[in-house]
Backbone as CSV, one residue per row, in Angstrom:
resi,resn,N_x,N_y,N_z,CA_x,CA_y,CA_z,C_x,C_y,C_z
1,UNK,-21.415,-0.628,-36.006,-21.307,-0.891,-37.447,-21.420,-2.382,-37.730
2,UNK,-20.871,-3.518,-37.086,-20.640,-4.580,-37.227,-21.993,-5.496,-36.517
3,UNK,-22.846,-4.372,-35.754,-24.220,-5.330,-35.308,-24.782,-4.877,-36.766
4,UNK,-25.012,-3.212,-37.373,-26.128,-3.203,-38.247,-25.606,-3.494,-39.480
5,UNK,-24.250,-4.132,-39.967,-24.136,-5.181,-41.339,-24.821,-6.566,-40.818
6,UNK,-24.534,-7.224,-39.321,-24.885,-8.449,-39.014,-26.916,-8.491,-39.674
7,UNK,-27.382,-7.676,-39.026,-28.770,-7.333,-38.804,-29.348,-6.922,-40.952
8,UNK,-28.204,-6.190,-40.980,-28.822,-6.213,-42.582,-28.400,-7.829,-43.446
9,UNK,-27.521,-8.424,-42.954,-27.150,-9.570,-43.941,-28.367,-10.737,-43.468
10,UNK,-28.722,-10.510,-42.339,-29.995,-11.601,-41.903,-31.081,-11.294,-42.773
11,UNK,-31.529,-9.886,-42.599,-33.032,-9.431,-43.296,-32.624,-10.110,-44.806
12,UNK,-31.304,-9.677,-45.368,-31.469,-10.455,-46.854,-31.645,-11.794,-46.620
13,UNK,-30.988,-12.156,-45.868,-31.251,-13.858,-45.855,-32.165,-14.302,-45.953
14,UNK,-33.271,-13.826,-45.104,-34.128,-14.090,-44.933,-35.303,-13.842,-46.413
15,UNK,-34.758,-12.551,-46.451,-35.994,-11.948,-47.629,-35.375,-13.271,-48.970
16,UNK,-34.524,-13.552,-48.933,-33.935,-14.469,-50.041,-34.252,-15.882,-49.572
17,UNK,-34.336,-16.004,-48.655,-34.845,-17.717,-48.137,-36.028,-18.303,-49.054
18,UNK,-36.617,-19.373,-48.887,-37.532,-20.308,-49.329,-38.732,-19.541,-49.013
19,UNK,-38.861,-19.151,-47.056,-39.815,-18.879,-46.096,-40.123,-17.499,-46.823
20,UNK,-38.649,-16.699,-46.764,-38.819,-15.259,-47.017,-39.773,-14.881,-48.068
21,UNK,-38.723,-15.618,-49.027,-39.721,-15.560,-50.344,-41.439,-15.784,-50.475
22,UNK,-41.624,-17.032,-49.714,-43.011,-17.247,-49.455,-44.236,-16.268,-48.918
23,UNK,-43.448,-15.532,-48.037,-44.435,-14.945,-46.752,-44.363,-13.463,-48.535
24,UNK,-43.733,-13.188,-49.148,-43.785,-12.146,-50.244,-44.514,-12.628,-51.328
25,UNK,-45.063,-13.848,-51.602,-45.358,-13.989,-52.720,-47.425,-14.011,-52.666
26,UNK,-47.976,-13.846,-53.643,-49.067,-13.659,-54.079,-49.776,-14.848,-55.175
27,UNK,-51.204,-15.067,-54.801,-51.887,-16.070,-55.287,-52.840,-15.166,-56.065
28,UNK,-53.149,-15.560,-57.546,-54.553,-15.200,-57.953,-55.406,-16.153,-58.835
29,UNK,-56.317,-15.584,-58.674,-57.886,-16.317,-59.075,-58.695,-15.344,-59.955
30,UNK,-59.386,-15.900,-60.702,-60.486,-15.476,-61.526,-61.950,-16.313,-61.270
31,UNK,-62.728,-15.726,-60.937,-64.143,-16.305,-61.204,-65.365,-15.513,-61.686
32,UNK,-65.890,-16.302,-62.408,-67.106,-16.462,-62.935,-68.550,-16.704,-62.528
33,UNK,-69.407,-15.940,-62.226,-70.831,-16.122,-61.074,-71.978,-15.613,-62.030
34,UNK,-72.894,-16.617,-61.432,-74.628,-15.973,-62.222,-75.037,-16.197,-60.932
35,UNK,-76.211,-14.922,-60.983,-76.410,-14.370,-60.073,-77.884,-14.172,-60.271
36,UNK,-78.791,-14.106,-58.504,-79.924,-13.992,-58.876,-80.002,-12.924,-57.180
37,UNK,-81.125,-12.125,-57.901,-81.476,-10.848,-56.620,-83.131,-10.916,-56.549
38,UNK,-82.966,-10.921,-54.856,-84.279,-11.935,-54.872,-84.987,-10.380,-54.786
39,UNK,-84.930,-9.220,-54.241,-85.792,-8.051,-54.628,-85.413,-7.164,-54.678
40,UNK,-85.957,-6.303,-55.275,-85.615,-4.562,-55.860,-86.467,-3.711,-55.945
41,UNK,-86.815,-2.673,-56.329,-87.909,-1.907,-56.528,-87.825,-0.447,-56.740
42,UNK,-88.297,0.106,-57.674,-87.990,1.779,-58.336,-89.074,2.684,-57.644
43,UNK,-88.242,3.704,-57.390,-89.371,4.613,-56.931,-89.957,5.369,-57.946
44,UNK,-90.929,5.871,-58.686,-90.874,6.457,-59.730,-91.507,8.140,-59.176
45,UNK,-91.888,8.968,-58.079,-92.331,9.850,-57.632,-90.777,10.161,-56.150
46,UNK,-90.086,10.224,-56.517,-89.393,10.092,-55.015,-89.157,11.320,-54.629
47,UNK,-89.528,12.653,-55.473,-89.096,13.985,-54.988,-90.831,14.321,-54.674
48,UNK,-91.938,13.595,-54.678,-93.327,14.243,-54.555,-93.487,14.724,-52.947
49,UNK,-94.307,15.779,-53.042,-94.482,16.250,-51.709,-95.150,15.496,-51.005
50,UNK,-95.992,14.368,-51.683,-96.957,13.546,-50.781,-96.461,12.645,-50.219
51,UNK,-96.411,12.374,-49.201,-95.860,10.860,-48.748,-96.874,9.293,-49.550
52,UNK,-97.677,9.258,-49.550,-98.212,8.405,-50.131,-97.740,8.141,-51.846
53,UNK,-97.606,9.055,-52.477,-97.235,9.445,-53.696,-95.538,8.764,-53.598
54,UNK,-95.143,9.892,-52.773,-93.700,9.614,-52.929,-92.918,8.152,-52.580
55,UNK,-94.014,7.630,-51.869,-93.345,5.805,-51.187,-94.071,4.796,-51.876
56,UNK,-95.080,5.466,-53.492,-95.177,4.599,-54.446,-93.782,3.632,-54.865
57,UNK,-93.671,2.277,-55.225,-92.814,1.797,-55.498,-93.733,0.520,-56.789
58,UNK,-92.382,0.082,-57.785,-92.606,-0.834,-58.764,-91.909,-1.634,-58.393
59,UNK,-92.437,-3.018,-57.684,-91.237,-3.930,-57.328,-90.630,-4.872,-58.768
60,UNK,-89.509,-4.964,-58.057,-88.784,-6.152,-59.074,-87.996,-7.267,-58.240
61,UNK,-88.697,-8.616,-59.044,-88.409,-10.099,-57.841,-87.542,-10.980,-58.841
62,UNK,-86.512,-11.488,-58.581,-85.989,-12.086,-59.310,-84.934,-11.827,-60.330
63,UNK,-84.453,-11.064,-59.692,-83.703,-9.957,-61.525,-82.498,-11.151,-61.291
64,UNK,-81.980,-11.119,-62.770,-80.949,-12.187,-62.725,-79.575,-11.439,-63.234
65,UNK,-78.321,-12.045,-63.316,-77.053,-10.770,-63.417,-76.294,-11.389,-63.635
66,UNK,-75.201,-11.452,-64.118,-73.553,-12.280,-64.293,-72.683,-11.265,-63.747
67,UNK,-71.544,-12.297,-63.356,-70.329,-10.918,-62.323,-69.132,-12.305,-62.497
68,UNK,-67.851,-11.164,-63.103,-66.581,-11.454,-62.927,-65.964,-10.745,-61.685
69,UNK,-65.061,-11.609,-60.923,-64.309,-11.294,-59.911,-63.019,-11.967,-60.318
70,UNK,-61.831,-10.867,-59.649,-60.422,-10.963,-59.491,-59.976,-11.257,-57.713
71,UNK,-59.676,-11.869,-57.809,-59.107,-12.701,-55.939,-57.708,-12.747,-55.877
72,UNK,-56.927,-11.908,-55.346,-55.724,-12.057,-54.872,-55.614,-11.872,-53.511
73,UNK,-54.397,-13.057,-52.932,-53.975,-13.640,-51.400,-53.131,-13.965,-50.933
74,UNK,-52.195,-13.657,-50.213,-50.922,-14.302,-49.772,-51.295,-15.739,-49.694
75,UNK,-49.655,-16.388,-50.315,-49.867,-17.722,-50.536,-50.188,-18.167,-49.152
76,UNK,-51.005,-19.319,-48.498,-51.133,-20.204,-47.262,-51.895,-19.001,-46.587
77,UNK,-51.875,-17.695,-46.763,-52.738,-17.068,-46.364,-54.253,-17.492,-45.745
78,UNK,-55.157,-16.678,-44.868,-56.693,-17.224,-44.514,-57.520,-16.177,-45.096
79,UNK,-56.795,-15.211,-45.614,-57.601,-14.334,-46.234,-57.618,-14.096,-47.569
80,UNK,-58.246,-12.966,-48.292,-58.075,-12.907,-49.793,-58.536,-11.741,-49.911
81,UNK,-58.552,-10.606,-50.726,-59.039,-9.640,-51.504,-59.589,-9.656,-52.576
82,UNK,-60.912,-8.990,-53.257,-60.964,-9.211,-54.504,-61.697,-7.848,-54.761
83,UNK,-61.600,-8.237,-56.531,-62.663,-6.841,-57.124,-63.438,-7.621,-58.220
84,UNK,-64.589,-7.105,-58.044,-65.829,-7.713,-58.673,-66.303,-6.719,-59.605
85,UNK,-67.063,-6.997,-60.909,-67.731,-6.153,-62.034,-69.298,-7.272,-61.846
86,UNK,-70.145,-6.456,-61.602,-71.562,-7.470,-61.936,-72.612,-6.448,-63.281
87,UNK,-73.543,-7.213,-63.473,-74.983,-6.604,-64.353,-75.599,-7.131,-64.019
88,UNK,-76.564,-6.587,-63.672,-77.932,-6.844,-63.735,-78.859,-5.980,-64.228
89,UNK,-80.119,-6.845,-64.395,-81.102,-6.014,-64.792,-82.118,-6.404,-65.209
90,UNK,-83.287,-6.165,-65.152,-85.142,-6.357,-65.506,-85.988,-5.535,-65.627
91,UNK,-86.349,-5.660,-67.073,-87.998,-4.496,-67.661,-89.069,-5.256,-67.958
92,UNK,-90.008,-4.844,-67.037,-91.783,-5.371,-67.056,-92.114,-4.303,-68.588
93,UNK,-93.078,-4.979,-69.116,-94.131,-4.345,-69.955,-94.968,-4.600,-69.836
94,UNK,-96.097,-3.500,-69.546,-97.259,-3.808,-69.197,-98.010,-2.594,-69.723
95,UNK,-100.009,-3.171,-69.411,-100.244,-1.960,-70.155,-100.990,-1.017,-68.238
96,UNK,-100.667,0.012,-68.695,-100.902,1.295,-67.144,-101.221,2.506,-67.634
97,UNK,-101.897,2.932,-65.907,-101.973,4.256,-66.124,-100.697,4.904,-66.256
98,UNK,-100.165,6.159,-66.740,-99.352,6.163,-66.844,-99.221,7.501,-66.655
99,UNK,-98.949,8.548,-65.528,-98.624,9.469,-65.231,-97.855,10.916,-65.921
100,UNK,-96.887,10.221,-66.960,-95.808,10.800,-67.791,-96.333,11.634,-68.882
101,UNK,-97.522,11.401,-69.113,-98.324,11.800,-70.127,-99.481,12.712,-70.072
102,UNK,-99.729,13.539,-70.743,-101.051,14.476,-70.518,-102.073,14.294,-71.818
103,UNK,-103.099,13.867,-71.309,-104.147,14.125,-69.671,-103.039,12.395,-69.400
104,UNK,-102.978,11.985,-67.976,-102.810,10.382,-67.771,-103.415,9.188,-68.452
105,UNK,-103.295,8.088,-68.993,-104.336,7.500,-69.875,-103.623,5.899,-69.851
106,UNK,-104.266,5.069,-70.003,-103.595,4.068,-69.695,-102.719,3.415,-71.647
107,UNK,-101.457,2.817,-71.447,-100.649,2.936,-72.105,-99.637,2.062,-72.255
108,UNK,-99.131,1.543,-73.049,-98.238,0.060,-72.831,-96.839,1.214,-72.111
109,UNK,-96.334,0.928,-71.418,-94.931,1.029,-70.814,-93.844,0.121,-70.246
110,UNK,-92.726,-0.216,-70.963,-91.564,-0.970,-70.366,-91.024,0.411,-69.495
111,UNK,-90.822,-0.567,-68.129,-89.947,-0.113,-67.193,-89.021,-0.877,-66.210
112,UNK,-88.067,-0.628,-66.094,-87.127,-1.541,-65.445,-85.965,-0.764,-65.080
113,UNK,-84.932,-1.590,-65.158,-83.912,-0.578,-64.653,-81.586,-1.469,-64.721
114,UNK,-81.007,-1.395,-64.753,-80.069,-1.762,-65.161,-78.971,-1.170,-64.136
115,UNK,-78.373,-2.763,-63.622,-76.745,-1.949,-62.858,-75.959,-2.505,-62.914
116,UNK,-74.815,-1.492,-62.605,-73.083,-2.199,-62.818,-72.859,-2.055,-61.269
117,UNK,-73.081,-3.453,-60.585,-72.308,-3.088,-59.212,-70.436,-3.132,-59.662
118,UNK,-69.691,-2.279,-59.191,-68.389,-2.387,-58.966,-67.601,-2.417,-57.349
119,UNK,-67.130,-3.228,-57.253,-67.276,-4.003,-55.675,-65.823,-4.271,-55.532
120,UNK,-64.963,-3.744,-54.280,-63.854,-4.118,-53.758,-63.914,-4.945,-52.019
121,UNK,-63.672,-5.814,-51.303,-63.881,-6.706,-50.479,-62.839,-7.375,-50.073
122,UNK,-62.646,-7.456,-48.930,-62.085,-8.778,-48.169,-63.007,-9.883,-47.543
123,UNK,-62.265,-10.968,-47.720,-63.121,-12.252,-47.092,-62.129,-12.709,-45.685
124,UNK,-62.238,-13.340,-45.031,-61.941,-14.211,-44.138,-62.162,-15.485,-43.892
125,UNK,-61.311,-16.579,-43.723,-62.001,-18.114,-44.126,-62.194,-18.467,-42.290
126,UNK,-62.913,-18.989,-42.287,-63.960,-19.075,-40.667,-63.421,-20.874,-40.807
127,UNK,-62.959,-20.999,-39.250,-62.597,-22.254,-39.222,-63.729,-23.022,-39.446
128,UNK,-64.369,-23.868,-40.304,-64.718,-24.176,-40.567,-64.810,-25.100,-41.852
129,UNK,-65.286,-26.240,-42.251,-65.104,-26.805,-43.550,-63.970,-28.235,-43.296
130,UNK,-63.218,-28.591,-44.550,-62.048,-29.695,-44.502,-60.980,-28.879,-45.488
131,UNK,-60.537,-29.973,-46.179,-59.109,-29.388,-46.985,-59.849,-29.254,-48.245
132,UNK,-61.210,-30.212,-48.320,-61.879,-29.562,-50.210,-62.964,-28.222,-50.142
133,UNK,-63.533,-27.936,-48.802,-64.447,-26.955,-48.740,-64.094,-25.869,-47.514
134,UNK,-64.392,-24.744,-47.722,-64.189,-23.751,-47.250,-65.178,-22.833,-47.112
135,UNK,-65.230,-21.864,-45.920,-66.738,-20.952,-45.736,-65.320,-19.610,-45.297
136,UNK,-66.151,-18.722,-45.915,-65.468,-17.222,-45.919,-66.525,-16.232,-45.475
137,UNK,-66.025,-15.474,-44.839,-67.453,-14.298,-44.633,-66.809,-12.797,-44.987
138,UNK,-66.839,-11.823,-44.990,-66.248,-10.683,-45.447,-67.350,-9.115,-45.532
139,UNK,-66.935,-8.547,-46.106,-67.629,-7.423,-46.750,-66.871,-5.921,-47.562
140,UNK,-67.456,-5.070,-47.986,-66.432,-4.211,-48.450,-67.561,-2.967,-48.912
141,UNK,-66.896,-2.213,-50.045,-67.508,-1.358,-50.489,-67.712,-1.264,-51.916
142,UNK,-68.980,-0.257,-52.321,-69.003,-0.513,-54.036,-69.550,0.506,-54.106
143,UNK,-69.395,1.094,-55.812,-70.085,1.970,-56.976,-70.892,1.197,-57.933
144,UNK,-72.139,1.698,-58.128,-73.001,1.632,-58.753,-73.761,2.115,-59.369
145,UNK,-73.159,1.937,-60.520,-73.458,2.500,-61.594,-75.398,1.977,-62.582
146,UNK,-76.086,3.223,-62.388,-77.274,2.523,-62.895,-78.115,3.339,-63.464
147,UNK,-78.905,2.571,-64.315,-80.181,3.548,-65.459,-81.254,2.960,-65.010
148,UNK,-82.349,3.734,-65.397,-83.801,3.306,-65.695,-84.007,3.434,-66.931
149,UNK,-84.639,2.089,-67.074,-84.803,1.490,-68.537,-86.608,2.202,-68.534
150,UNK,-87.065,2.793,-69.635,-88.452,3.366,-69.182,-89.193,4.077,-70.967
151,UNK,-90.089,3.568,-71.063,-90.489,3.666,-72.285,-91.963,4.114,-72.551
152,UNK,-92.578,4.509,-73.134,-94.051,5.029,-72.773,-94.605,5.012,-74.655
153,UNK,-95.621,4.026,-74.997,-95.940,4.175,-76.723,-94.514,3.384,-77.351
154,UNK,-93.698,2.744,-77.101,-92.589,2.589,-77.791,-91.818,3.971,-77.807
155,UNK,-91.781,4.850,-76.967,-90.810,5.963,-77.438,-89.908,5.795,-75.725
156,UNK,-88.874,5.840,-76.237,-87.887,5.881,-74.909,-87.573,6.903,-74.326
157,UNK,-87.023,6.791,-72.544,-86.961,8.316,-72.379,-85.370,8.028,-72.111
158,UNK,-84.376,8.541,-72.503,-83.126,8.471,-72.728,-82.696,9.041,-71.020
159,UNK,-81.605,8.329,-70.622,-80.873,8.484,-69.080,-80.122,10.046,-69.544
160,UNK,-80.333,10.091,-68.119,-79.473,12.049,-68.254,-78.857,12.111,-66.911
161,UNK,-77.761,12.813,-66.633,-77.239,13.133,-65.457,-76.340,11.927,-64.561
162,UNK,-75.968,12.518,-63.538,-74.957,11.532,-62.575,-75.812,10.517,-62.804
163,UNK,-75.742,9.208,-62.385,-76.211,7.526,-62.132,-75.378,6.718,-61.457
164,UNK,-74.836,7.435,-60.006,-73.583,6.363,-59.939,-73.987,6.676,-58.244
165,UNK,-74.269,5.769,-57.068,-74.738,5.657,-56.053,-73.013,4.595,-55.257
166,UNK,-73.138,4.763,-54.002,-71.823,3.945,-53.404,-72.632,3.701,-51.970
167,UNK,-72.409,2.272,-51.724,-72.618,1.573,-50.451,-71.565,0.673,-50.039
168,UNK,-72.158,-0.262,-49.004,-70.963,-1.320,-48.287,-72.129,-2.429,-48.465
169,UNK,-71.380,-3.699,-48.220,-72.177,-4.524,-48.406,-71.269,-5.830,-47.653
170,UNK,-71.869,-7.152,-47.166,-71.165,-8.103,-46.422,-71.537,-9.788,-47.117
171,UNK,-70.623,-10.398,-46.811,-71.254,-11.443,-47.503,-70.670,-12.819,-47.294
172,UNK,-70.907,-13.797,-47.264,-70.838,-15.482,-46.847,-70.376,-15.789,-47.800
173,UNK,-69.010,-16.638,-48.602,-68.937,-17.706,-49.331,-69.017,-19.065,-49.425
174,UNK,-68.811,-19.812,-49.770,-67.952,-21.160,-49.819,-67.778,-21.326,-50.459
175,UNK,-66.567,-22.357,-50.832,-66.022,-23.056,-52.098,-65.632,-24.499,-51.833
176,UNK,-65.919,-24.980,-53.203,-65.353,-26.667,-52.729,-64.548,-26.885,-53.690
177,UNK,-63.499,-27.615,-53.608,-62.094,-27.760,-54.564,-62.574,-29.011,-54.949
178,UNK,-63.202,-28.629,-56.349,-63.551,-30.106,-57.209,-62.487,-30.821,-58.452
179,UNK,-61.502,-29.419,-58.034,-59.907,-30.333,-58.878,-58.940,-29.653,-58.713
180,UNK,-57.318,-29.688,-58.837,-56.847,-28.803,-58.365,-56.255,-27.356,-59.468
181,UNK,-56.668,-26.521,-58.648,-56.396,-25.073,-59.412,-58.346,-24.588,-59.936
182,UNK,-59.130,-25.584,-59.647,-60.646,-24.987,-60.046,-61.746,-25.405,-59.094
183,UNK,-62.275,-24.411,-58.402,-63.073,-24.510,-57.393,-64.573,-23.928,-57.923
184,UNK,-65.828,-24.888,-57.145,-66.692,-24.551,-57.177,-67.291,-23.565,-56.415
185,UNK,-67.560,-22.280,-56.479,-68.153,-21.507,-55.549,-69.362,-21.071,-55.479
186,UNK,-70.040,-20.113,-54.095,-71.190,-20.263,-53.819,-71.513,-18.870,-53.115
187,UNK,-72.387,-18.251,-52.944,-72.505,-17.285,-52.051,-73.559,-16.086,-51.988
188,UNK,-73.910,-15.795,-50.635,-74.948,-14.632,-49.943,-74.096,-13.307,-49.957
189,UNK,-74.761,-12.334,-50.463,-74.494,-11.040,-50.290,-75.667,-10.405,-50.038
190,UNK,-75.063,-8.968,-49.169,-76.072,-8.641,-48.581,-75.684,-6.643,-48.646
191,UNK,-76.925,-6.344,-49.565,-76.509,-4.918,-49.994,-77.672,-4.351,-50.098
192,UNK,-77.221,-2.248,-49.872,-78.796,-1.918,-50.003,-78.583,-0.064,-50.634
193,UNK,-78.062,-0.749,-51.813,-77.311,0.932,-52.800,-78.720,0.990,-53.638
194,UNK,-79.012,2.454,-53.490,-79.939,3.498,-53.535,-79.242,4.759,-54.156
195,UNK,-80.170,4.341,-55.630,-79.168,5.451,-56.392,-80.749,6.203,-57.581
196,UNK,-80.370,7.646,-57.023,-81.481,8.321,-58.026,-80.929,8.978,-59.252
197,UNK,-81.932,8.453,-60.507,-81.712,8.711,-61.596,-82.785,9.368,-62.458
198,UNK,-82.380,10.236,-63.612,-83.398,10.907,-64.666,-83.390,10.440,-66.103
199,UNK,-84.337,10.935,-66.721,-84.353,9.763,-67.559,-85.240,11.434,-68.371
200,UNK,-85.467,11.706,-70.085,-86.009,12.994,-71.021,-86.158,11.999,-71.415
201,UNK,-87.283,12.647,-71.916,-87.739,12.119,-73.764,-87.575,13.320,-74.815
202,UNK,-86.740,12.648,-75.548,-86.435,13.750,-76.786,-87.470,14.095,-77.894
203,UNK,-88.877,13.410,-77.660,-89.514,14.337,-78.168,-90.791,14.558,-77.595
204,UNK,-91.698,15.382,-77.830,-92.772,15.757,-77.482,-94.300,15.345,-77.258
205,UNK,-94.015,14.512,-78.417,-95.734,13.970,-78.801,-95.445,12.318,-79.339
206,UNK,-96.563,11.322,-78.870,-96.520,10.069,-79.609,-97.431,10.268,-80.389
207,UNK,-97.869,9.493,-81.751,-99.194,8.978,-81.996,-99.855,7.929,-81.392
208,UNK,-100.845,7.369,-80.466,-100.962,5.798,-79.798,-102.558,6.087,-80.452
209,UNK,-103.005,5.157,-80.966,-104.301,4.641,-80.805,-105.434,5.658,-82.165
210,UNK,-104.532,6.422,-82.488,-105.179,7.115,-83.252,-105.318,8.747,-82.781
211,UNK,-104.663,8.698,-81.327,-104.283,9.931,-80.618,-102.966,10.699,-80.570
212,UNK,-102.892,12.094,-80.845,-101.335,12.158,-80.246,-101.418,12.874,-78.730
213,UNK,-100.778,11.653,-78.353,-100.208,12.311,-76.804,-99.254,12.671,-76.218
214,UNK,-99.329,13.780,-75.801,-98.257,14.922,-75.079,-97.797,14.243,-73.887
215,UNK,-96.184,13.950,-74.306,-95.259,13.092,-73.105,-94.695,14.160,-72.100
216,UNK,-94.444,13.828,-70.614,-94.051,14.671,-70.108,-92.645,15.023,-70.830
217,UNK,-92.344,16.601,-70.233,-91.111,17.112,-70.627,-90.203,17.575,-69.774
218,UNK,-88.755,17.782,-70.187,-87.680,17.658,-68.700,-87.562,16.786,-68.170
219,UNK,-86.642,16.610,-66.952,-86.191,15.459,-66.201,-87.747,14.787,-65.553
220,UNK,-87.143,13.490,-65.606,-88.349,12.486,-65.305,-87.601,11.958,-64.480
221,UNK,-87.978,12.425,-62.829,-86.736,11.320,-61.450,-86.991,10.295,-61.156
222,UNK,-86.500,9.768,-60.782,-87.107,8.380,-60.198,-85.576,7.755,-59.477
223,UNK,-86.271,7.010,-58.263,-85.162,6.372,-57.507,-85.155,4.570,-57.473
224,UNK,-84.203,3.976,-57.171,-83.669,2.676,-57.976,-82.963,2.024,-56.206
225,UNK,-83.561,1.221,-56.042,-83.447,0.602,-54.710,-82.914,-1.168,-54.968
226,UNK,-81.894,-1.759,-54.857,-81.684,-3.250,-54.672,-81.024,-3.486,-53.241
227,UNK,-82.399,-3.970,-52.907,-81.923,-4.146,-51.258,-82.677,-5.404,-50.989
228,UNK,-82.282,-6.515,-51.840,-82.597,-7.874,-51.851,-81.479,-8.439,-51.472
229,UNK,-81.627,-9.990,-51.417,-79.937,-10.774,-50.590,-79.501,-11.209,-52.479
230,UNK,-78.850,-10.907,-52.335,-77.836,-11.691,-53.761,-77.179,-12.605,-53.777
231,UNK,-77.972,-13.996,-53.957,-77.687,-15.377,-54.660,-76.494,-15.117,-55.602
232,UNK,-75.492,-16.539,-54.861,-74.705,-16.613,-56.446,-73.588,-17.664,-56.324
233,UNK,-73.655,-18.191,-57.975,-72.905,-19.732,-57.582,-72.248,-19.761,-59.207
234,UNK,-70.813,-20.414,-59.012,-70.485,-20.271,-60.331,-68.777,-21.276,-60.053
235,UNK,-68.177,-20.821,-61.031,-66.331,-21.599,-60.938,-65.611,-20.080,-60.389
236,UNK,-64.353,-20.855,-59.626,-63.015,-20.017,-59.728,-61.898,-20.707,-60.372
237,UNK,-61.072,-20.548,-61.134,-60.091,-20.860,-61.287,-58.649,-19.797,-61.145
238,UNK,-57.921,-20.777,-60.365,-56.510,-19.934,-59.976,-55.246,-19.420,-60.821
239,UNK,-55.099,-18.539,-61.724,-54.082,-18.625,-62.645,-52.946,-18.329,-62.168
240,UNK,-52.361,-17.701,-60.829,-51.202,-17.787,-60.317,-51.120,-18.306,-58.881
């Protein structure tokens, strides 16, 4: 009886100490990132029986995105956790043949495509750097949430069905402490979420050119690939 009061009055001590308290307490951060994805590309045939057909692709170079992240870490900690919200997204218009339509005929069409990565991660800080800069490497997992943006004559074909794809992804930071409580940050990610989506047109016929043309009808599939490295540099600041 008199070892396990000894043994419980330490653990409080302890949990009540300076140290105790410390090793319990929690750091957080907010940051702010623009973001650039160096490639992407839609499949627009991905259920066709042809292989040639079906490994048609529309690339996309450059899509640009903004992303808030939340960073919490044991204080003096080497590690950190966070959860990230990003967008991105890019629509070409151009004029094409254009498949969607009967007979095929060439046709102005915006197509592109739009995502919400949602991203949970740990980092690790790699000995490396001084007391103002720091290199982290990490990785984690995400939902991704995404449409195809897709238009044929000015008439849109409206998103239908699931749109939500999940991968892992890994990634390099750094940061440099350019004052205290606000850091400049920097960083490579490296992801490759593949998510298929459908897309109707609610109605039947355009007028273009002095013609009316018969748009396809029912689901229109198509698959949505960003498996480019993701650039990205922006502030953190620490609010606890």
């Amino acid at each position: 009886m008199v070892r396990r009061c000894a043994l419980t009055a330490v653990a409080l001590a302890l949990g009540l100490s300076p140290a105790g308290a410390q090793t319990a307490e929690w750091g957080v951060a907010v940051a702010a990132r623009g973001l650039l994805i160096t490639t992407s590309k839609l499949y627009p045939n991905p259920n066709n029986p042809s292989f040639e057909l079906r490994t048609v692709t529309t690339p996309f170079t450059g899509v640009l995105g903004l992303g808030g992240e939340i960073i919490v870490h044991p204080l003096n900690a080497s590690f950190h956790f966070s959860l990230s919200v990003e967008y991105l997204s890019q629509v070409k218009s151009e004029m094409r043949l254009d498949g969607s339509v009967n007979p095929p005929r060439r046709l102005p069409v915006d197509e592109g495509y739009s995502m919400i990565p949602i991203e949970v991660g740990g980092q690790v800080y790699v000995p490396l750097g001084s007391r103002l800069w720091r290199v982290s490497m990490g990785g984690g997992v995400g939902m991704y949430v995404t449409q195809r943006v897709y238009s044929v004559a000015g008439v849109s074909a409206d998103a239908v069905g699931n749109r939500t794809g999940f991968g892992i992804h890994v990634s390099v930071n750094m940061e440099y402490a350019a004052m205290p409580g606000v850091a400049v940050v920097a960083g490579l990610k490296f992801r490759d979420p593949e998510v298929d989506v459908r897309n109707r047109f609610r109605v039947s016929s355009v007028s273009y050119g002095g013609q009316v043309i018969q748009l396809q009808q029912g689901d229109i599939p198509a698959r949505i690939n960003v498996d480019g490295m993701t650039i990205s540099a922006g502030v953190r600041f620490d609010i606890l």
